[in-house]
N, C-alpha and C positions, 0 to 999 in steps of 0.2 A: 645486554643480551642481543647477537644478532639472529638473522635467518641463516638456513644453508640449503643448498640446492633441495635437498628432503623435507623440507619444512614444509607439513600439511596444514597446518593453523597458525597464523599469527594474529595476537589480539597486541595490539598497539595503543599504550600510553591511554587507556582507560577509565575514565573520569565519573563516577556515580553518585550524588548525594543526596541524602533524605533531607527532613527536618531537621536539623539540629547533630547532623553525623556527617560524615564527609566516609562513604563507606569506600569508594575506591577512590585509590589517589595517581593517577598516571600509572596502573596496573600494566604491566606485560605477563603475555604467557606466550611460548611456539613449543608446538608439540610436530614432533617430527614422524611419515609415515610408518605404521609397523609399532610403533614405542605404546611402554605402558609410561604415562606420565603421571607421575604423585602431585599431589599439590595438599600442602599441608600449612598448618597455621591454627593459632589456637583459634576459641569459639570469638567470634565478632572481626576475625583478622579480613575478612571480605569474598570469603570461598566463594560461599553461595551467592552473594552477589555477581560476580564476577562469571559464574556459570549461568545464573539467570538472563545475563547478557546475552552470555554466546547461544541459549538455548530463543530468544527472542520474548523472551519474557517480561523481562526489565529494558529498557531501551537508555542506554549511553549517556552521558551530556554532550560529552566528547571523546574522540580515539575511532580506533580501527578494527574491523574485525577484515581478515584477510584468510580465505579460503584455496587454496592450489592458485594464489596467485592470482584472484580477483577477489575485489576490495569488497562484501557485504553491507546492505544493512536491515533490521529482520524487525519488524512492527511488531510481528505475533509469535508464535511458539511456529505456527503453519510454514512460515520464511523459515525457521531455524532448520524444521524438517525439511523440506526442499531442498535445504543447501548439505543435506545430509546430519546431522548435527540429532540426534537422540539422548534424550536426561533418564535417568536412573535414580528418582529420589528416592532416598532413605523413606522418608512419609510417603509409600506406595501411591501412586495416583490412580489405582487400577477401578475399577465402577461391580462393587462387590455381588450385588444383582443380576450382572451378566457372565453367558460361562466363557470360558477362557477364549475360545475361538471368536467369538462379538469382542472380546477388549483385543485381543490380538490385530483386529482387522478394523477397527473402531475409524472410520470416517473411510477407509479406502477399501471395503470389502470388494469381491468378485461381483460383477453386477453386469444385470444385460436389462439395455432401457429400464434403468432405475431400479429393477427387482433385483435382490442378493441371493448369488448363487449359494449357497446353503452347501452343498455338496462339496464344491471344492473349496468353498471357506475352511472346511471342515478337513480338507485333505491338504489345505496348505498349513491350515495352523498344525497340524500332525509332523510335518514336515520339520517344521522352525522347534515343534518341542523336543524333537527327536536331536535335533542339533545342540540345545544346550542340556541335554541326558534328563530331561522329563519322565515321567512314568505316569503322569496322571491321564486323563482324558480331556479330549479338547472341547468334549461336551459338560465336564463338571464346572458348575457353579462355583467363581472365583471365592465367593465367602467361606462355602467348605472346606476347603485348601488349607494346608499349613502354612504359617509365614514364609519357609521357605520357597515351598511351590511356587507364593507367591511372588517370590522374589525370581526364582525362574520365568514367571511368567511377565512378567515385567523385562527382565534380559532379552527374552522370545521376542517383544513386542518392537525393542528395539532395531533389531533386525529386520522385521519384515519391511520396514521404509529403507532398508537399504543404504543406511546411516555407515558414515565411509568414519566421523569421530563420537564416541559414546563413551559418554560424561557415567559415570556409578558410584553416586552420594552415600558411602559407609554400606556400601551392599551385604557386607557379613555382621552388621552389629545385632541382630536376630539370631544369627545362626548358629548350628552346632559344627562342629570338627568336622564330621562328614560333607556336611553341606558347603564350608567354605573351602573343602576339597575341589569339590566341583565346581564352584565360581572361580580357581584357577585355574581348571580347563577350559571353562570357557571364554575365561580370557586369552587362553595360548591359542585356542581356537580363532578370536579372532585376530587376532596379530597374525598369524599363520594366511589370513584372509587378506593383509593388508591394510585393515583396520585399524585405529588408533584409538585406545583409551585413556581416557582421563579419572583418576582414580582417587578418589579423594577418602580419607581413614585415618583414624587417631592410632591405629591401630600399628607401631614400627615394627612391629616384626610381620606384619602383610604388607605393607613398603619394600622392606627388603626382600621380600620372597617372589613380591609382583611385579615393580616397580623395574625401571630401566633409567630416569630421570627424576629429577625432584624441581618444582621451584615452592618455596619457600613463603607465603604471605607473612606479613607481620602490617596490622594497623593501617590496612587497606594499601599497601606497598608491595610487589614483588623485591626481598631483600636478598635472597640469594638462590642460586641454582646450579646444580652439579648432579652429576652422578651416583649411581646407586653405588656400585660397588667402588667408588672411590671415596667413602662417607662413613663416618661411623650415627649411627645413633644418637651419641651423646651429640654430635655438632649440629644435626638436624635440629635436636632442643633445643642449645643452644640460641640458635638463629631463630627461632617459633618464638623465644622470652626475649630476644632483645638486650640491652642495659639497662637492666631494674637494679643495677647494683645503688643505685643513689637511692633507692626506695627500703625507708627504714620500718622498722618493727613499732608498733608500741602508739601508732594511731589514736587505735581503740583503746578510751582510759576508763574504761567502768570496772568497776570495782569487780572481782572475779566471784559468782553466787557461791554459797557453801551450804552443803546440806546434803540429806537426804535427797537421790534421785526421786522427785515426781514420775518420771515415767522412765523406764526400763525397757528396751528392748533386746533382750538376751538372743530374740535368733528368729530372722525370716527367710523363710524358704519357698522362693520358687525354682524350682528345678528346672538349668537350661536359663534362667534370667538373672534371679540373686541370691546369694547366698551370705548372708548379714546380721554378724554378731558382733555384741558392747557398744551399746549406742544408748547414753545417758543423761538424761536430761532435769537441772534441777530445778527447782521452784525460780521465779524469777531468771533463768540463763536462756539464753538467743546461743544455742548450739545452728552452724552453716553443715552444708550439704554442699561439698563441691565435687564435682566432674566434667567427664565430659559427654558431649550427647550419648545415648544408649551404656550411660557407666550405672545404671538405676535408679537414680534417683526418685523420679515420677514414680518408678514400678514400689519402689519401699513404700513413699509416703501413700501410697494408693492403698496396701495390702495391711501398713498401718491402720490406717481408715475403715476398713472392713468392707472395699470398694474392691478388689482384689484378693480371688482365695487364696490364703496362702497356707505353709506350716509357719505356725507361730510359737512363740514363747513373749510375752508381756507384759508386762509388770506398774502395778500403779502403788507409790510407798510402798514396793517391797510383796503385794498382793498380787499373785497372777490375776490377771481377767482374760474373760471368752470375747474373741474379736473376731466376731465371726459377718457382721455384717455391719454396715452404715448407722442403724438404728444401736448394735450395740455401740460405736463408738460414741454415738450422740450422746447417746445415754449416759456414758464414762466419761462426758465433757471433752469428747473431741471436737475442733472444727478444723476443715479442709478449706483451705481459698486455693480451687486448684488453679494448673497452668494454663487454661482456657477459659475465663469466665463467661464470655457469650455464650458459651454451648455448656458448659457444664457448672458454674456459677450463678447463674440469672436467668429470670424469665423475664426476657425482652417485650413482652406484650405484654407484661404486668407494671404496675406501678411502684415507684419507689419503697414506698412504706409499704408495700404486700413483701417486696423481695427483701427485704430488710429484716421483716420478721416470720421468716417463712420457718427459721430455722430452729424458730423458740417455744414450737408446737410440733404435734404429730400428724395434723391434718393438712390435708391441701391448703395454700396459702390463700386461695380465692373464698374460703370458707370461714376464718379469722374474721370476724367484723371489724367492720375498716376503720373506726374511730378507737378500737382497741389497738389496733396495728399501729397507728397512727402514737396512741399515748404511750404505746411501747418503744418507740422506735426511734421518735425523731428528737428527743433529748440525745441520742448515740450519734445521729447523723449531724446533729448540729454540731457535736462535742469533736468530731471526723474532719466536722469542714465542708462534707459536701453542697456542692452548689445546684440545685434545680429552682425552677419555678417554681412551683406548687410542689405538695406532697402525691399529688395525683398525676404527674407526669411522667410517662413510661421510665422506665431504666434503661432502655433502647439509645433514648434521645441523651442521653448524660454523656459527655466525654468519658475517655478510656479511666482518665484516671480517679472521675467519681463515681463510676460503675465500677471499681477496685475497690473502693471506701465503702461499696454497700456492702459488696462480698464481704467486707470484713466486719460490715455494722451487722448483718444477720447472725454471725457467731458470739459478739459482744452481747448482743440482746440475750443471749442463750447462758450468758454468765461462765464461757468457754474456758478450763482451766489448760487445757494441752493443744494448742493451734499448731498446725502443721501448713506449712505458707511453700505453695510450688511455683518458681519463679514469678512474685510478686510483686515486681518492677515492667515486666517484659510489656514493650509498647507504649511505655509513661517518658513522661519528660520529666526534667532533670526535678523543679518542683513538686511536680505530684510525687517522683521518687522517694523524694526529703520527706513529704509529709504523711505518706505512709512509713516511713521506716519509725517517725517518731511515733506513730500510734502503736506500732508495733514493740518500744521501748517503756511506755507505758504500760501499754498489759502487761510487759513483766515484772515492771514496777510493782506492781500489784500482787504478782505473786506465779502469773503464770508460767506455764514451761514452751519454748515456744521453737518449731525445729524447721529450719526455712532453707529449700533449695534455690540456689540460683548460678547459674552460669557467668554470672556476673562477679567475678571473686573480688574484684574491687570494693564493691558493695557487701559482700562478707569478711572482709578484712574489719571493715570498718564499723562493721555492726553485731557481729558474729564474739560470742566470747569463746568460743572455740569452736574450730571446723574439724568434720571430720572427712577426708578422703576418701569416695569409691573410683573404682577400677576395675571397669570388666566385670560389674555386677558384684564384688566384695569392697568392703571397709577397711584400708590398708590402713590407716594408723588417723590419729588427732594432731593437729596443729593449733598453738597459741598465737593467734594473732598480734599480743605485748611480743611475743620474743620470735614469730619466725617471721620474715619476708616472703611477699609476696611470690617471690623469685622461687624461693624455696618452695614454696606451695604448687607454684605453675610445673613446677618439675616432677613431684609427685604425681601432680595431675594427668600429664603428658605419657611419665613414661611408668609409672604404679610402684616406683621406687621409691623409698624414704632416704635421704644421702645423709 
C-alpha cells in the first residue's frame, strides 16, 4: 500500500501487543482527503485497537502515524485531538448527568478568565446540532435522550474540535431506518467539508452505500484494500475469513444431548433491538450464541433473565413461565454470569464467600451469617479451583479469572438448572479459559441446560453442541459444529446468510 499526493492519514507498519496476543502486526492504513474509509474485519482482527492508536489512547510499540505529512506521536486522547483526530465509539462515551451543550464543550468551553460563558455555549452547541439535523435542545439532559440523539450528540461533539479525520465505531448498530438515514448525511456533510471518515461496521450493505475504500484486517494484518465499487460483498468476506479451508468439522466430540427441551424460548421481543424465535435447549446441551457486536446477543440473554423487559413466550419442559423480573428467573433456576462481572457480577468490597453466596438467598449478602456463607460455599469454590488467601479476602483482590469462578460459584450454590454465560472468557487467559469451560461441561453433565454467548467462535466450536446464529437482532438458522466449519459459520456471521 502506498501514499498519493491526497493522502490525509498514514499509519505505517503498526506494531501493538498485549499479554499473550500480538493484537497488531505491522498494520497499515491511508485514508485519502474527502474519502469515507471502511475498515472491516471480523471481531479481535485489531480494529479497535489500531483506532485506539490513532485516537492516542493506546500508544504503539512501533510504526508511524503521519498526519498531512508530519510524522505524530500522541501520549493521550488530548494529542490525538489536537492533531485533529475525533473517535465515535459504539460504547458512547458521553457523561449522562450533563446536558448536551457541557458534553459538546467538555474541557474547551467559551470562557473569560476561567468563568464559562454559558450563553454562547449554549449558542454554539445549537449551532453544531443544527448541522448534523438535531431536533432536541442543547439544554436536555443527555440521559433523557434516545440512543439515537445520543448518537447525534456524539457526531456534534466531534465537530466542535474541528477534527479534519473522524473515526465512527458501528454508529448505526442502535439505530432505526430513519436514523441511519441521517448518519448518511452527515457523513456527505462532512466529506462535502473536506473531512475524512473512517467507518468501521459489520454492516455490508452501509459499506456499500457509504464507503468509498475498504482495507480489510484479518488477525491483526491489514490483508487487502480496494475499492468500493470495484468489489462485490462476497470478496470483502472472503478476505475478513482468510484460509480456514484446512479447518475441519468435528472437533467437538461429545456425545449430541437428546431429549426433551429444558428450556424453550419460542419468542423474544424487543421492538427496534430483537426479534427471536426457536431457541432450544436440552438438559445437559452447551447450545453457543454467535454474532457480531450489536447482533443481540447480551439484549436476549438479559430479557431471558428478567433483567430486560421484553415480549416473551418461555417455556421450561414444555410449561410456559412468567419472566417477568430477575427474582422470577431465580426462582425458575436461572443464573446469569453476565459480560461485565465487576460491575454487574460482584461486589468488589465484599468477600469471597459473601459473593459466592449471595445468589442462594433473597437477602442482601451482608446479612447471610458468615460461617453459613462460608459452609455453603467453599466446598463450590474449592471444587472451581479458585485461588485466594483466606475465605475473607475481598473479591476485588482475586485475578480476572477467579473472580469469574465466583460468578459462577454463586449460581452452583443456588443448585442452577438453566445458566445463561455472556462472554465468559473475555479478559482470561488461555488457562483460566480451559478451566472454566470445564466447569461449565460438568454442570451439564449433570443435567443442566446451559446457553453461552461468545464472540469467540473458536471457543464455541469447540465447546458448543450447537450454535445458533443472530443477525441484526434475529436467529438466522443452527449450525453443528461435528459437520460445519468454522469458515462456514464466520460467513453466516458476517453476512446473515446460510450458503
Amino acid at each position: 500500500m502506498t501514499s498519493t499526493p491526497d493522502t490525509l492519514l498514514d499509519m505505517r507498519d503498526i506494531v501493538k501487543s498485549f499479554p499473550g496476543t500480538k493484537a497488531c502486526q505491522g498494520t497499515s492504513l491511508s485514508v485519502r482527503a474527502g474519502e469515507v474509509h471502511c475498515l472491516l474485519g471480523e471481531n479481535g482482527a485489531g480494529k479497535s485497537t489500531l483506532m485506539k492508536i490513532l485516537s492516542g489512547s493506546y500508544q504503539a510499540d512501533s510504526g508511524q502515524i503521519i498526519i498531512n505529512g508530519a510524522e505524530y506521536t500522541f501520549a493521550n486522547p488530548n494529542d490525538g485531538i489536537a492533531a485533529g483526530i475525533a473517535v465515535i465509539y459504539q460504547e458512547l462515551d458521553l457523561f449522562p448527568d450533563l446536558t448536551v451543550a457541557q458534553n459538546l464543550f467538555l474541557g474547551h468551553s467559551p470562557s473569560r478568565v476561567g468563568i464559562v460563558k454559558r450563553a454562547q455555549r449554549r449558542a454554539n452547541a445549537q449551532q453544531y446540532l443544527d448541522r448534523v439535523g438535531a431536533t432536541f435542545s442543547p439544554d436536555a439532559v443527555v440521559s433523557s435522550l434516545s440512543i439515537a440523539d445520543q448518537q447525534l450528540t456524539a457526531i456534534a461533539r466531534a465537530i466542535t474540535v474541528d477534527a479534519k479525520i473522524i473515526v465512527m465505531d458501528e454508529p448505526t448498530a442502535t439505530l432505526g431506518e430513519a436514523d441511519v438515514k441521517n448518519v448518511y448525511r452527515v457523513i456527505r456533510s462532512f466529506i462535502s467539508e473536506g473531512r475524512s471518515v473512517i467507518y468501521i461496521s459489520h454492516r455490508l450493505d452501509e459499506v456499500r452505500a457509504v464507503g468509498d475504500r475498504i482495507t480489510v484486517l484479518r488477525d491483526g494484518k491489514d490483508v487487502a484494500h480496494y475499492n468500493v465499487a470495484d468489489t462485490t460483498e462476497e470478496q470483502w468476506v472472503a478476505d475478513m475469513i482468510g484460509d480456514k479451508s484446512k479447518e475441519l468439522a468435528g472437533t467437538n466430540r461429545r456425545p449430541m444431548p437428546t431429549g426433551e427441551p429444558l428450556l424453550s424460548i419460542d419468542r423474544v421481543s424487543i421492538p427496534g433491538l430483537i426479534e427471536i424465535e426457536g431457541i432450544n435447549v436440552r438438559p445437559g446441551e452447551i447450545v453457543g450464541l454467535a454474532g457480531l457486536g450489536g447482533a443481540g446477543r447480551t439484549t436476549l440473554l438479559s430479557a431471558v433473565f428478567g433483567a430486560r423487559r421484553s415480549a416473551n413466550t418461555i417455556r421450561i419442559y414444555g410449561s410456559r413461565v412468567s419472566m417477568r423480573t430477575t427474582r422470577d428467573a431465580r426462582r425458575l433456576g436461572f443464573g446469569l454470569v453476565p459480560e461485565s462481572r465487576k460491575t454487574e457480577g460482584l461486589m468488589l468490597g465484599l468477600s469471597v464467600t459473601r459473593n459466592a453466596a449471595m445468589a442462594s438467598h433473597d437477602q442482601p449478602p451482608w446479612l447471610l451469617p458468615h460461617a453459613k456463607g462460608k459452609e455453603r460455599t467453599l466446598p463450590i469454590l474449592t471444587r472451581l479451583g479458585v485461588k485466594f488467601s483466606s475465605p475473607n479476602q475481598l473479591v476485588g483482590q482475586l485475578s480476572g479469572g477467579n473472580q469469574q469462578k465466583v460468578v459462577l460459584a454463586k449460581w452452583l450454590a443456588r443448585d442452577t438448572r438453566i445458566l445463561l454465560l455472556d462472554e465468559p472468557t473475555r479478559g482470561l487467559d488461555i488457562g483460566a479459559k480451559a478451566d472454566l469451560y470445564r466447569q461449565v461441561h460438568a454442570l451439564a453433565e449433570q443435567g443442566a441446560a446451559v446457553l453461552v454467548a461468545s464472540s469467540e467462535l473458536t471457543e464455541l466450536v469447540a465447546n458448543a453442541d450447537r450454535i445458533a446464529v443472530l443477525h441484526e437482532g434475529k436467529n438466522i438458522g443452527f449450525f453443528d459444529p461435528r459437520q460445519h466449519t468454522e469458515a462456514e459459520i464466520t460467513h453466516a456471521i458476517i453476512s446473515g446468510e446460510i450458503s
